[in-house]
MARBA-3410 file (N, C-alpha, C, O; in Angstrom, 1 decimal):
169
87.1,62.2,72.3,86.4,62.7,71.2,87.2,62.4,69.9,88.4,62.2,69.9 ~ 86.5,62.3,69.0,86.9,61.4,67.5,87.0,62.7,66.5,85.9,63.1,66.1 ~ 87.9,63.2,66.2,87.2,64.1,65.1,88.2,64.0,63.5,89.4,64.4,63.5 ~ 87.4,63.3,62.3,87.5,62.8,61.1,87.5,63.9,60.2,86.4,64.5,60.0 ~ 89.0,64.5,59.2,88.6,65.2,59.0,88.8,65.1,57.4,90.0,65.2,57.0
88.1,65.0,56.7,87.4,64.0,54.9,87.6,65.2,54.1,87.0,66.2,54.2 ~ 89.1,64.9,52.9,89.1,65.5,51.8,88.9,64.7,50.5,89.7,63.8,50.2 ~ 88.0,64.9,49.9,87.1,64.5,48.7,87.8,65.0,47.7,87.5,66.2,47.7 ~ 88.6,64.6,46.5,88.7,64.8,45.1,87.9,64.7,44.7,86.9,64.0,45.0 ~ 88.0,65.5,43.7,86.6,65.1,42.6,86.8,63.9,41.3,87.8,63.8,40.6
85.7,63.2,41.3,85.6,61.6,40.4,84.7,60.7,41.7,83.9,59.8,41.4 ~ 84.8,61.0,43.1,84.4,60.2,44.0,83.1,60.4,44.3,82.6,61.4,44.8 ~ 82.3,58.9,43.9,80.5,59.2,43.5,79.8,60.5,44.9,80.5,61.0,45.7 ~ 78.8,60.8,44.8,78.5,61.4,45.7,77.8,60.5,46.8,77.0,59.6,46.5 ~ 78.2,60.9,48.2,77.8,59.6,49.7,78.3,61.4,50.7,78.8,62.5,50.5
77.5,60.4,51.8,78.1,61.4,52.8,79.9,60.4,53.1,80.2,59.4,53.7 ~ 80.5,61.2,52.7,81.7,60.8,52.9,82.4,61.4,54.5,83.5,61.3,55.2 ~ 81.4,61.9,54.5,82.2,62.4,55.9,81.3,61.5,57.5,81.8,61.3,58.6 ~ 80.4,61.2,57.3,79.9,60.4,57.7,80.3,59.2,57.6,81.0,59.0,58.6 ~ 80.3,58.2,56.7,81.1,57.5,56.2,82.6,56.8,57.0,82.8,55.7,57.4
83.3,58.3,57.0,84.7,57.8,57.3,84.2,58.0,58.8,84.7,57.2,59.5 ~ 83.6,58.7,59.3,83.2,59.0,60.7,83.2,57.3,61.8,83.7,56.8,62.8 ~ 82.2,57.1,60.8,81.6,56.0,61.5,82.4,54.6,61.3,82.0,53.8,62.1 ~ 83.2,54.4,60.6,84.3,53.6,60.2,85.6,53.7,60.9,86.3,52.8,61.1 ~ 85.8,55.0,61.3,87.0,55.3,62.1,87.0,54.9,63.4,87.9,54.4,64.0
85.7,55.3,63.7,85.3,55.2,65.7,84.8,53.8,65.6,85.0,53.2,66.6 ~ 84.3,53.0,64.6,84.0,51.9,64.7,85.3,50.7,65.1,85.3,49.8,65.8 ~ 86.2,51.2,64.4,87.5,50.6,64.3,88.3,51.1,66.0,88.7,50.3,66.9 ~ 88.4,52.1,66.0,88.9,52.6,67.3,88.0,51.7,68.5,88.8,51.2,69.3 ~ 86.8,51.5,68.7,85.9,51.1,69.5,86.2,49.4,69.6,86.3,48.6,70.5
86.3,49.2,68.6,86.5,47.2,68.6,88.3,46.7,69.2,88.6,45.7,69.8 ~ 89.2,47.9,68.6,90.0,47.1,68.8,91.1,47.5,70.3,91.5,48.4,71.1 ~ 91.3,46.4,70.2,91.9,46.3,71.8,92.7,47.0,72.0,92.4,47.5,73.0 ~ 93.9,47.6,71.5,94.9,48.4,71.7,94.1,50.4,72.3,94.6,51.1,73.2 ~ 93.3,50.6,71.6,92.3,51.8,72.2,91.1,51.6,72.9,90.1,52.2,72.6
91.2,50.6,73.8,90.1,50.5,74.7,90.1,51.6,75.3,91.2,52.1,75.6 ~ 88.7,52.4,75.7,88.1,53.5,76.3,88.5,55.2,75.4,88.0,56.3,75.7 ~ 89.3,55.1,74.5,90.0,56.5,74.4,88.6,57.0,74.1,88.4,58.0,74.8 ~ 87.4,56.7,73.4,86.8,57.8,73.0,85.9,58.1,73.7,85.1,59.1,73.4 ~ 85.6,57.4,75.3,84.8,57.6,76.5,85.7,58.9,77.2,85.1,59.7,77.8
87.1,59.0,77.0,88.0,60.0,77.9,88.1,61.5,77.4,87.5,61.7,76.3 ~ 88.7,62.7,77.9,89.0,64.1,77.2,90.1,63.9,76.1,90.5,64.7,75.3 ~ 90.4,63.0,76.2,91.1,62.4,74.7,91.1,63.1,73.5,90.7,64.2,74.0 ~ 91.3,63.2,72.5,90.9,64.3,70.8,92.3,63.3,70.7,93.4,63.3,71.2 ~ 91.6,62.3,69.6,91.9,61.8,68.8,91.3,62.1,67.1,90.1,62.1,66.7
92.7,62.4,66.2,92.2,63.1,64.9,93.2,62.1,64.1,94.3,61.6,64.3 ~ 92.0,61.9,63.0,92.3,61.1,61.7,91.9,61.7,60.3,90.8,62.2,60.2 ~ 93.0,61.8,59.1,92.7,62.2,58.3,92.5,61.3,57.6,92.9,60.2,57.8 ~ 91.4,61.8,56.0,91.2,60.1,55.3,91.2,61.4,54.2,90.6,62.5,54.3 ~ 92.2,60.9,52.9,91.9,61.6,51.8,91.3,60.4,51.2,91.2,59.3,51.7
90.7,60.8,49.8,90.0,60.5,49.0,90.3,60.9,47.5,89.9,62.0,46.9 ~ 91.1,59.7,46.9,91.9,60.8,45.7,91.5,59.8,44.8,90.4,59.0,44.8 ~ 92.9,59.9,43.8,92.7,58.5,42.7,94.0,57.8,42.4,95.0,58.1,43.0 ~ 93.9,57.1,41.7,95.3,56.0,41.3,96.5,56.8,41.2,97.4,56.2,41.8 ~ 96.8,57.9,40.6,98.2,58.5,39.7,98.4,59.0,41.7,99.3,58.5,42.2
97.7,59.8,42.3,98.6,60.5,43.6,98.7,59.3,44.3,99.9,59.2,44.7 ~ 97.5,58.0,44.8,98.1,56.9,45.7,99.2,56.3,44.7,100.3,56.0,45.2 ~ 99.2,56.2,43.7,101.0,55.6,43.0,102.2,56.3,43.6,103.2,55.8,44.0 ~ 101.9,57.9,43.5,103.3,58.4,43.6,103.2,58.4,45.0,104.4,58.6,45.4 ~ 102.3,58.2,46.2,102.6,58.1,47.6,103.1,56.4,47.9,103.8,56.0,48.8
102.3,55.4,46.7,103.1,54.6,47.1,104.5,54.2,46.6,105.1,53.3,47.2 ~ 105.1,54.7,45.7,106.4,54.9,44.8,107.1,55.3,46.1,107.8,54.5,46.7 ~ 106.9,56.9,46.7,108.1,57.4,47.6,108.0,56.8,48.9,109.0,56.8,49.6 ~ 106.6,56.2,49.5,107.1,55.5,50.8,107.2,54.5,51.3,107.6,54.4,52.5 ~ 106.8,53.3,50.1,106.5,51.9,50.0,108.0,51.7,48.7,108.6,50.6,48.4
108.2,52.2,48.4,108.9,51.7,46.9,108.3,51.1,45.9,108.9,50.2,45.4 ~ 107.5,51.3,45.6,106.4,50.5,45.2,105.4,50.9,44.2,104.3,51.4,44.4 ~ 106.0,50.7,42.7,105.8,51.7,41.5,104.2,51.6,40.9,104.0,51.7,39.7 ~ 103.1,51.4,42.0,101.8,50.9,40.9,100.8,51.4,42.7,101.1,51.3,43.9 ~ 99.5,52.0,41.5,98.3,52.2,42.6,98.1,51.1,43.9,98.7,50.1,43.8
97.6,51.2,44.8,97.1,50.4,45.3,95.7,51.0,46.5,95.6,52.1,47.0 ~ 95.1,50.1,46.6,93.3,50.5,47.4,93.5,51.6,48.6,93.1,52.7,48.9 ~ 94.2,50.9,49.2,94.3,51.9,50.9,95.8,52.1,50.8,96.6,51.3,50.3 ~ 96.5,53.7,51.8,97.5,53.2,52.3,97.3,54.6,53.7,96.6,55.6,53.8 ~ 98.0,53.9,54.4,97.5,54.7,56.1,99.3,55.7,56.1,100.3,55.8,55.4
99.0,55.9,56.8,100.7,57.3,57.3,100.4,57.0,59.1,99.7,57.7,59.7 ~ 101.1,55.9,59.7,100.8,56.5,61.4,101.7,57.4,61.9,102.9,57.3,61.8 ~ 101.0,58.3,62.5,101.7,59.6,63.1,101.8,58.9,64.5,102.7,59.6,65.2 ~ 101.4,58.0,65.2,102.2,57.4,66.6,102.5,56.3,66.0,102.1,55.8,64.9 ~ 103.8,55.9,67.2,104.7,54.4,67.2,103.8,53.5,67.5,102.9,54.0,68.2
103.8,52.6,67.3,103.1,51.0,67.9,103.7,51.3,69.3,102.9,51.7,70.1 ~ 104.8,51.2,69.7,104.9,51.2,71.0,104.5,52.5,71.8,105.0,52.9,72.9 ~ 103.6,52.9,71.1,103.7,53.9,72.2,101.8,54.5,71.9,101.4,55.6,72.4 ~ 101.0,53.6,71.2,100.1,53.6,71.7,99.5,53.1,72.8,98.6,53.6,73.5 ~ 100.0,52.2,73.0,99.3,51.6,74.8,99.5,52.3,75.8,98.8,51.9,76.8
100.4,53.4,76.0,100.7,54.4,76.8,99.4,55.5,76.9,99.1,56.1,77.9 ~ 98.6,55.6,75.2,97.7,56.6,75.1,96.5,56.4,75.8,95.7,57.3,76.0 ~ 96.1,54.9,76.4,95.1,54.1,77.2,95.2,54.6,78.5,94.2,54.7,79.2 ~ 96.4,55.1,79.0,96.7,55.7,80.4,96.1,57.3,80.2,95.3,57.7,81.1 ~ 96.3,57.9,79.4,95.6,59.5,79.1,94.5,59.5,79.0,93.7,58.8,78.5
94.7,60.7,79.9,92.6,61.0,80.2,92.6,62.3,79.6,91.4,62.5,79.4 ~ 93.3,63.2,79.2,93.7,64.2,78.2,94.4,64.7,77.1,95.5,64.1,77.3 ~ 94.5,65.2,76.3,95.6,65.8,75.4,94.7,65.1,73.9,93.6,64.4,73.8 ~ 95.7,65.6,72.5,95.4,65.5,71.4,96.4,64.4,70.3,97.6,64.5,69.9 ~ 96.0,64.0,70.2,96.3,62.7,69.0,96.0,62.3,67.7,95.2,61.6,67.2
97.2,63.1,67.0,97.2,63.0,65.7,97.3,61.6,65.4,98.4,61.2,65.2 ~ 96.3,60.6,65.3,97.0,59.1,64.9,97.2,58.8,63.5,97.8,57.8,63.3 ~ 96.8,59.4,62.6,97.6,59.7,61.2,96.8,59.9,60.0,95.7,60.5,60.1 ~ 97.1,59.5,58.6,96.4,59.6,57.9,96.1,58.7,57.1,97.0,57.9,57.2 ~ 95.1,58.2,56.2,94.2,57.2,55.3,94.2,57.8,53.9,94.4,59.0,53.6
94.1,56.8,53.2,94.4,58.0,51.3,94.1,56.3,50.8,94.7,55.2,50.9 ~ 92.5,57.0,50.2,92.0,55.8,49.4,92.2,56.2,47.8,92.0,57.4,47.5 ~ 92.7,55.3,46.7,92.3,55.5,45.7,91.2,55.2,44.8,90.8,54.0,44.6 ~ 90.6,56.1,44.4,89.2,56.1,43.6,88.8,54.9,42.9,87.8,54.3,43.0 ~ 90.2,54.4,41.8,89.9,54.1,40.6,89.8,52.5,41.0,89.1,51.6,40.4
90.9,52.2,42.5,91.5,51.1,42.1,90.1,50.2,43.3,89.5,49.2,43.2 ~ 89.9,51.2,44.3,88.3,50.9,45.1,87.1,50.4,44.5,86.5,49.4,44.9 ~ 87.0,51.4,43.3,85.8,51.2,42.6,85.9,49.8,41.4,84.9,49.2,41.1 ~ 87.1,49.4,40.8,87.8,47.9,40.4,86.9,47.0,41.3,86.0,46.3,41.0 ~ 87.7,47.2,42.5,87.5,46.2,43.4,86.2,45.9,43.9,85.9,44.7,44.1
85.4,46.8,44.0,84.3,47.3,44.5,83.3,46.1,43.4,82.6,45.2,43.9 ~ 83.4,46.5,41.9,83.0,45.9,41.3,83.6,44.3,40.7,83.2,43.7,39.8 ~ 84.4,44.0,41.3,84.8,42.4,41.1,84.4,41.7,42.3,84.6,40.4,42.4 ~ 84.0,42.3,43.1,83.8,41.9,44.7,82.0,41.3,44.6,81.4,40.3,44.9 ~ 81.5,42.9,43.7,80.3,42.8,43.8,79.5,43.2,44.7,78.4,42.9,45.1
80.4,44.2,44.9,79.5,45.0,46.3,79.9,46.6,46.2,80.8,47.3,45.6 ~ 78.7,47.0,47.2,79.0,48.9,46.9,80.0,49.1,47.2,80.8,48.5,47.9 ~ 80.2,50.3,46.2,81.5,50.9,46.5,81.4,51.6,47.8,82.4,52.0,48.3 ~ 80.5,51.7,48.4,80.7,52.8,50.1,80.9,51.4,50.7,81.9,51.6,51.4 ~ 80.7,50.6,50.7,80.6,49.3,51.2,82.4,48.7,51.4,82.9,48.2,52.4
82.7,49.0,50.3,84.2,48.5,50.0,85.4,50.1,50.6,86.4,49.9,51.2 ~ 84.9,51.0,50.3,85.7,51.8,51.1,85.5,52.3,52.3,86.4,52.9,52.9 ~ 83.9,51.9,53.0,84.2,51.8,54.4,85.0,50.4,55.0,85.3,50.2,56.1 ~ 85.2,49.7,53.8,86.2,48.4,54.6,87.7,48.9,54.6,88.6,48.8,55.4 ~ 87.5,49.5,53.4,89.1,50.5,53.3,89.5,51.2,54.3,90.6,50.9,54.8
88.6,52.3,54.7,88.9,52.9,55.5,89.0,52.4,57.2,89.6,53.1,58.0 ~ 88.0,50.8,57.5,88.5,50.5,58.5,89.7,49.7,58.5,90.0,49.3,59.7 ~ 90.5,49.3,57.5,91.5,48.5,57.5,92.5,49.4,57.8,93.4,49.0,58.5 ~ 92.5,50.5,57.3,93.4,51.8,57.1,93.3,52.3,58.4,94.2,53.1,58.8 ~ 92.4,52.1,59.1,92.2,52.8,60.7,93.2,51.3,61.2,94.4,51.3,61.1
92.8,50.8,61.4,93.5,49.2,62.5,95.2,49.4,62.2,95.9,49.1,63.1 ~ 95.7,49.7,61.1,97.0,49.9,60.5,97.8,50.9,61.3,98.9,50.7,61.9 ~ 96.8,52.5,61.1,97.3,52.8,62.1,97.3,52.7,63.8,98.0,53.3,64.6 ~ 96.1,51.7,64.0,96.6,51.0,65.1,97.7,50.1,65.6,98.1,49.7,66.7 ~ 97.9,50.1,64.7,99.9,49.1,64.7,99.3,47.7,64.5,99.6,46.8,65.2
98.0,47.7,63.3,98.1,45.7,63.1,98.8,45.8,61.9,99.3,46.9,61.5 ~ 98.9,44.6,61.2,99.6,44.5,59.8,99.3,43.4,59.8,98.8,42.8,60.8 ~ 99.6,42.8,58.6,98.8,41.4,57.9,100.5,40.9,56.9,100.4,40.5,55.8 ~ 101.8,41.1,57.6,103.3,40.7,57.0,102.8,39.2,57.1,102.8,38.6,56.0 ~ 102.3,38.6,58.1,102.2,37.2,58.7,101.1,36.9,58.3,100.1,37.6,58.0
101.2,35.3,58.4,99.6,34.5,58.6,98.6,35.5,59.7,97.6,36.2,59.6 ~ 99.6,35.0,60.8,98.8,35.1,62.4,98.4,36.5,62.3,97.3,37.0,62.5 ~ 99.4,37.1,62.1,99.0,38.6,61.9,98.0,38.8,61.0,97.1,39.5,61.5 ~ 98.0,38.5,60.0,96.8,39.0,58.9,95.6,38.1,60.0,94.8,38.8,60.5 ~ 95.4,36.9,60.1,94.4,36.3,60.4,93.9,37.1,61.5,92.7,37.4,61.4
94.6,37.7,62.5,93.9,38.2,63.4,93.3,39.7,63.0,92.6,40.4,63.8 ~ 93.7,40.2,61.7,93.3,42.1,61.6,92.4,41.7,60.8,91.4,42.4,61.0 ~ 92.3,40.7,59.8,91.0,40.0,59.1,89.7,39.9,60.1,88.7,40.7,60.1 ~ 90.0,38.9,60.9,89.0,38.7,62.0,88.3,40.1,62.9,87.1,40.3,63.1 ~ 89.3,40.8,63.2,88.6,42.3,63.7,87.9,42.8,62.2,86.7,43.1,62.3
88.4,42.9,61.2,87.9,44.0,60.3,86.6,43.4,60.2,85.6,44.1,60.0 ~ 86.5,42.0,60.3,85.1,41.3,60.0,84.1,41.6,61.3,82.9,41.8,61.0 ~ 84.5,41.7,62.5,83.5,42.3,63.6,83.6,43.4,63.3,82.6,43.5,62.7 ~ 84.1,44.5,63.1,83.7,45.7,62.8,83.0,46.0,61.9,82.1,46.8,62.1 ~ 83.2,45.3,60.7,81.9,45.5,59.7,80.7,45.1,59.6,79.8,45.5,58.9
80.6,43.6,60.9,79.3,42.9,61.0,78.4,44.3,61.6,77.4,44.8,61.2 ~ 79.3,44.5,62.7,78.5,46.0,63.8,78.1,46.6,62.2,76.9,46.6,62.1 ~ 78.7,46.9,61.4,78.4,48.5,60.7,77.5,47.7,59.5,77.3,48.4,58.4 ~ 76.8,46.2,59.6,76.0,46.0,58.6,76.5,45.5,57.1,75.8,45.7,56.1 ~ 77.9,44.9,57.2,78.6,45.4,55.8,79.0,43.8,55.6,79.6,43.3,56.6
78.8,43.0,54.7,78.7,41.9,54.8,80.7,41.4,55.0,81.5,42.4,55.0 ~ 81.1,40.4,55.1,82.4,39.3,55.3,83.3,39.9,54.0,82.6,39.7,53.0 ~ 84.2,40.5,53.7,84.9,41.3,52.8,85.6,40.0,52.5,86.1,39.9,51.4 ~ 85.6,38.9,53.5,86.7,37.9,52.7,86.1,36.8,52.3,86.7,36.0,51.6 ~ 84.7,36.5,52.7,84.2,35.6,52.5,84.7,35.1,50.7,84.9,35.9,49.8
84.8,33.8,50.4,84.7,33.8,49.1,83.1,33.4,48.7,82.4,32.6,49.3 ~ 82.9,34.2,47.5,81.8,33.8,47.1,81.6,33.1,45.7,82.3,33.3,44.7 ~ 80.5,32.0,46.0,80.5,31.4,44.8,79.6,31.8,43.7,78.4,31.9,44.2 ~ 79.6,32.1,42.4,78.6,32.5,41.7,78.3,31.4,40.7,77.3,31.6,39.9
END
């Protein structure tokens, strides 16, 4: 069982946001290989996804990144990379696998230079922000190439067009 649990600032248009992250979360969990089966098992797997703006993702990314300026997504994993493949063996218990914190201002930028909805661009948010805390990361080519490639089947499933495609206008 999946259960997403969506805190909404206010500035963030109105959407079912909790839907939204719902379906983004389990979409991500379901595609990628490291959680095969957990959400078929007695499993409770829990993800938080805030929803703020620029000034609180700056100061979360200032104290845990070093890193003095907004940026779109940033994830918190509450399990180790090594020690999710172990959670594929459990047929019970609860799993905090961490938290997601989109900023409003810098989403909606992007959203609009992209050219595409903003639910559109923060359900990509929020599944990049899920795979992260699955222990992918994008430090490397190979590495980014391959969390690219998942985040692109996960979004084809959810109807959401190639987030990297470049487009020509």
């Amino acid at each position: 069982m999946l259960e997403v649990a969506v805190q909404r600032e206010a500035g963030w248009p109105e959407a079912d946001w909790e839907e939204i992250a719902q379906t983004a979360v389990a979409e991500a969990i379901r595609q990628a290989p490291q959680s095969d089966g957990w959400l078929t098992r007695s499993l409770i797997i829990e993800v938080s996804v805030r929803l703020t703006g620029d000034a609180e993702v700056q100061a979360l990314n200032r104290q845990y990144r070093h890193k003095d300026k907004p940026t779109n997504v940033l994830s918190f994993p509450m399990v180790q990379p090594d020690l999710l493949e172990a959670m594929s063996n459990s047929d019970d218990g609860e799993v905090l696998l961490g938290d997601i914190v989109l900023a409003r201002e810098t989403c909606a930028r992007e959203a609009e230079e992209k050219g595409v909805a903003f639910a559109d661009h923060a359900t990509h948010l929020i599944v990049h922000g899920t795979l992260h805390l699955l222990g992918f990361d994008h430090m490397g080519d190979s590495e980014a190439e391959a969390m690219e490639a998942l985040e692109r089947a996960i979004l084809a499933s959810l109807d959401i067009d190639d987030p990297y495609e470049i487009r020509e206008d």
